[in-house]
N, C-alpha and C positions, 0 to 999 in steps of 0.2 A: 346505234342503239346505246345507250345512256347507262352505265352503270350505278345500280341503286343499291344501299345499302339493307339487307331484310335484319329483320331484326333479332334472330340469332346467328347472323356473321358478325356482332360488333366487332369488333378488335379487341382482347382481353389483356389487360393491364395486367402487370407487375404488381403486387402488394408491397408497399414497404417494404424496404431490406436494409441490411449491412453489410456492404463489402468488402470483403478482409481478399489483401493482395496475394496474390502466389508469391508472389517473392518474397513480401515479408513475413510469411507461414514457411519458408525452406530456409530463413537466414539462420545461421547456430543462435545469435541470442533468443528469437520466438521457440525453440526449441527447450533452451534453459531456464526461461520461464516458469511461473509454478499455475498450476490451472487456474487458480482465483486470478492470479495478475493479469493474465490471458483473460477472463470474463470481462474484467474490471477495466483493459482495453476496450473492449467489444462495446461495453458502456457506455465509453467518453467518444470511440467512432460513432456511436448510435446518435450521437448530439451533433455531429458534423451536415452541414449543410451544404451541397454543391451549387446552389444557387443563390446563396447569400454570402457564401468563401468566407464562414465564418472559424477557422482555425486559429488557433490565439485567442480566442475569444468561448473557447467550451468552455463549461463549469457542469462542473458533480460536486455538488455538495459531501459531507462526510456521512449525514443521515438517510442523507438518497442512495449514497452507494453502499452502504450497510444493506437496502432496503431490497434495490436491485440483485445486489450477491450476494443476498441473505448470508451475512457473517457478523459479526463482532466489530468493533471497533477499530481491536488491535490488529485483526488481521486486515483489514480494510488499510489502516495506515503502513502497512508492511508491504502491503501491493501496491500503493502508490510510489513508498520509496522503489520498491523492484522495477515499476516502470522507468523511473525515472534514471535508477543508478544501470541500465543495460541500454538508455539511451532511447526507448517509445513516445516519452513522454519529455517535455519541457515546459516548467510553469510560466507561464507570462505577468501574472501579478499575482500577489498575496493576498489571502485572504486575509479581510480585516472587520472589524466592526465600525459598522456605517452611522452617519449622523444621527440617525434615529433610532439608534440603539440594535439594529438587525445585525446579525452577519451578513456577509458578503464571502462567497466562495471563493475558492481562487480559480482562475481560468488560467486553463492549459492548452499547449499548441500539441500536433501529431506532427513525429516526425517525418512520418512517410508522406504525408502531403504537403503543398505549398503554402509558404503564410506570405498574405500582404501578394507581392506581385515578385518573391523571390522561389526559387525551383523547391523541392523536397530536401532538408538536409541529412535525410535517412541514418543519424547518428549512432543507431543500431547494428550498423553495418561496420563501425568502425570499434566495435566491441576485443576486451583485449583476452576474452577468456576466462578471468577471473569469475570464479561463481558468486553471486549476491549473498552476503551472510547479513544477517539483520543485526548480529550481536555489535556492530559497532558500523556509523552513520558517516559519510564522506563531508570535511567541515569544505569551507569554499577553498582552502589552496587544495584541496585532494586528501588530504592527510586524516587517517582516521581518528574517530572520536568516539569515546565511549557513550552507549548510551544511557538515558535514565534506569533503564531496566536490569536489576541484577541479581542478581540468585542470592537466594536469604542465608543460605550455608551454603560456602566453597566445600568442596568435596573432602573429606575426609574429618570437619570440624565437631559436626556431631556425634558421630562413631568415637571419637575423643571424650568427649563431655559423658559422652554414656558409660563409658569406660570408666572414666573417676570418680562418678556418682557410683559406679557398682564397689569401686575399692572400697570407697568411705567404710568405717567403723560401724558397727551397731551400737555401738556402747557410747554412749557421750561420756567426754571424761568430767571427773565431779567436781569442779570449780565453773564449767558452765551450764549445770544443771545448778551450781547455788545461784550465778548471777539470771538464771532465765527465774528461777524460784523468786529472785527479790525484785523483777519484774512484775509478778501475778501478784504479788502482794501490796 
């Protein structure tokens, strides 16, 4: 006897997914993470393809990932550098503006999987401890570099200023009440 399929035994598909590994959800750097950078992962995996082994080859735009992580700009670029400085992510080229006047994103490889025909380099795994501080950016020997962004008073400058504005005099002395007078006139 002939087995026939009725037609509610199909066999029930899988809907689309993202598979995030057990091991790289228990390694210490996914743990030090900040939850946007974590999305902001889940993102650029969401772009990975296992049947076209397209690794080195994702791109997320800066407006598409604003749009996906519903955040800002600045935090968008502060989770890319996090992926990148705990070792998730590595760029493969630069974004640049294309002959036609377009941007071009940059595409990015995942560590935890294979690019091209070489193994996982899981460079997360070889993380030193160090927590990711945004206030200053790794230049290419390693060595830190300040970045553009910097607080408009250092701490205790304006608490100064208000201070010497409150000593000032009320009384302007009267040689520059004559020259502001030969001013107005």
């Amino acid at each position: 006897m002939s087995y026939r399929k009725r037609p509610n035994e199909v066999k029930e598909r899988l809907p689309p997914f993202t598979p995030l590994l057990n091991s790289t959800m228990d390694a210490p750097a996914w743990r030090a993470l900040s939850h946007g950078a974590k999305w902001l992962y889940v993102c650029l995996k969401r772009r990975y393809v296992l049947k076209f082994h397209n690794n080195g080859k994702l791109f997320l735009s800066q407006e598409q990932a604003e749009v996906e992580v519903r955040s800002d700009k600045k935090q968008t670029q502060k989770w890319f550098r996090e992926l990148q400085y705990y070792g998730f992510i590595r760029q493969t080229t630069a974004g640049s503006l294309g002959v036609d006047g377009k941007g071009k994103s940059p595409h990015w490889r995942l560590t935890e999987l294979g690019y091209m025909h070489d193994h996982p380099t899981r460079d997360f795994l070889q993380w030193n401890g160090v927590k990711f501080k945004d206030e200053f950016e790794q230049a290419f020997d390693g060595s830190p570099i300040a970045t553009r962004r910097r607080r408009r008073h250092p701490p205790g400058r304006y608490s100064e200023v208000v201070r010497t504005v409150m000593e000032m005099p009320t009384e302007l002395p009267s040689d520059i009440k004559i020259k502001c007078a030969g001013l107005l006139s």
